[in-house]
Residue, then its C-alpha position, 0 to 999 in steps of 0.5 A: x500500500x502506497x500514500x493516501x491522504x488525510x482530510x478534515x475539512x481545515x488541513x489536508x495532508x498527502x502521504x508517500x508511505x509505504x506498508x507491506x503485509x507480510x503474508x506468514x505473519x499476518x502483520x503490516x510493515x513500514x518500508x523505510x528508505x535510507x537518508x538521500x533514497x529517492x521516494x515517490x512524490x506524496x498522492x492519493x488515488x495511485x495505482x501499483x504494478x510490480x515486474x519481477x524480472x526487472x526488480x522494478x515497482x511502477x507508480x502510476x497516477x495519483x493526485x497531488x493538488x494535481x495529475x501526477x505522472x507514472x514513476x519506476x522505483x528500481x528495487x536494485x538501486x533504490x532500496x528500502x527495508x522493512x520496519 
């Protein structure tokens, strides 16, 4: 799960974290990035495809305040851990 939003009318907040669920433990984890690690723009409203054969996860869509563009994150060169 990528992002989202929060709302209350007064304030809204964009989100560009990301959680994995870990299927044999049946827990929900935070990916965390190394300092400097580029990361997706926050948005609401994306969509996620993943290809395995190019170790790459494909963000497309979303909102911003505005349309954002699709972006590739590299599982090779751009890392991140599990929390």
């Amino acid at each position: 799960v990528f992002g989202g939003f929060f709302d209350n009318l007064r304030d809204v907040k964009y989100y560009n974290d990301a959680h994995v669920f870990d299927l044999s433990l049946y827990q929900w984890h935070k990916l965390v990035t190394a300092p400097g690690d580029p990361v997706p723009q926050p948005r609401s409203g994306c969509s996620l495809a993943a290809d395995p054969a190019a170790g790459a996860v494909f963000l497309y869509g979303g909102y911003y305040k505005k349309k954002v563009a699709m972006q590739q994150f590299d599982s090779h060169k751009d890392k991140a851990a599990v929390e």
